[in-house]
C-alpha positions in Angstrom: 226.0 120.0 34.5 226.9 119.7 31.2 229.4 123.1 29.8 229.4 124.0 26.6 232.4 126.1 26.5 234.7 122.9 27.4 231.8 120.0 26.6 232.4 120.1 23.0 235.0 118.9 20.3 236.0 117.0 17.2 235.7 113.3 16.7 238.9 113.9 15.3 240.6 115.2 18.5 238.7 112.8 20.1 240.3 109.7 18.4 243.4 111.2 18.9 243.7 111.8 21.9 240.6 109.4 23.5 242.9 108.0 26.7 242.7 111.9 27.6 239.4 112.2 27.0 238.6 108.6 28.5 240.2 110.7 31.7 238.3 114.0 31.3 235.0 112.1 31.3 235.6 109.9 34.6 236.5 113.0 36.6 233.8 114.8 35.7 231.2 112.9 35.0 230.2 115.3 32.5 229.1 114.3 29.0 231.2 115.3 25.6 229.3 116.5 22.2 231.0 115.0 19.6 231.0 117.1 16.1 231.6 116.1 12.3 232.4 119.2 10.0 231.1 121.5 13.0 228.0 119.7 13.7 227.3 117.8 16.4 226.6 114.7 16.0 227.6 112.0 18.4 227.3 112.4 22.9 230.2 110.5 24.7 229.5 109.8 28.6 231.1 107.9 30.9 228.9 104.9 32.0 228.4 105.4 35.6 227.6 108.9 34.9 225.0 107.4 32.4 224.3 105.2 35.1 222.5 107.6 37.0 220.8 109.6 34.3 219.1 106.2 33.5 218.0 105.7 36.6 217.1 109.6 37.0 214.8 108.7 34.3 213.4 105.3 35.0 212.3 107.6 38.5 210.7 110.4 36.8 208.7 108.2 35.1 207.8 106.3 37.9 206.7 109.9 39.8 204.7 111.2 36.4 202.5 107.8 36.3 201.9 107.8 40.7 201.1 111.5 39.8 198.8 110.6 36.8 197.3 107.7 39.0 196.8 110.4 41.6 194.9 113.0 39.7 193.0 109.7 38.2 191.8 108.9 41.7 191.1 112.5 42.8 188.9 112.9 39.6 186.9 109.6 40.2 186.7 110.6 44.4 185.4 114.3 42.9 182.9 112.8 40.9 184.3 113.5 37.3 184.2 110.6 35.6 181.4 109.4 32.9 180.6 105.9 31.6 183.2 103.7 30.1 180.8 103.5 26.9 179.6 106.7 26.8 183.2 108.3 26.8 184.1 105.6 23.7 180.9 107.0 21.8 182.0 109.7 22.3 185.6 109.1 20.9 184.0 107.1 17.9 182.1 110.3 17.3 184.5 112.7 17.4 187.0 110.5 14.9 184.3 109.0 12.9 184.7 105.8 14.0 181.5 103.6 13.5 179.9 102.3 16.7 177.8 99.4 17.3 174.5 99.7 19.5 175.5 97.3 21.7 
């Protein structure tokens, strides 16, 4: 979990002291907001820790798309769907697009 009182500092501190900082960031696995002239502007993590938010990531996508897929089927199993070219009219309409009769 990322702490704000203690996961935030300088880059100026930070090059100076960055073996300490190198340290703080493998123990905890916590990320470190860098700042220029008070404003943040850089994140520092260590790379197993970013690691596994990557992978947290790449498996919430995965769970939103089943989930979409999911509610896709349920729809089409309920009986909401319409035609493929009547939905596209539709869309043409709706952002003036012009259709042909086909």
């Amino acid at each position: 979990m990322f702490n704000l009182e203690d996961g935030i500092d300088s880059l100026t501190n930070f090059k100076r002291q960055t073996a300490d900082y190198l340290r703080q960031l493998h123990a905890t696995g916590s990320p470190l907001v860098l700042t220029i002239n008070g404003k943040a502007e850089v994140v520092v993590q260590d790379a197993a820790a970013y690691q596994r938010l990557v992978e947290l990531a790449a498996r919430a996508d995965r769970e939103e798309t089943v989930a979409a897929i999911r509610e896709g089927l349920a729809d089409a199993n309920a009986g909401r769907v319409k035609p493929a070219r009547k939905a596209l009219k539709a869309l043409a309409k709706k952002y003036g697009i012009p259709v042909s009769d086909e």
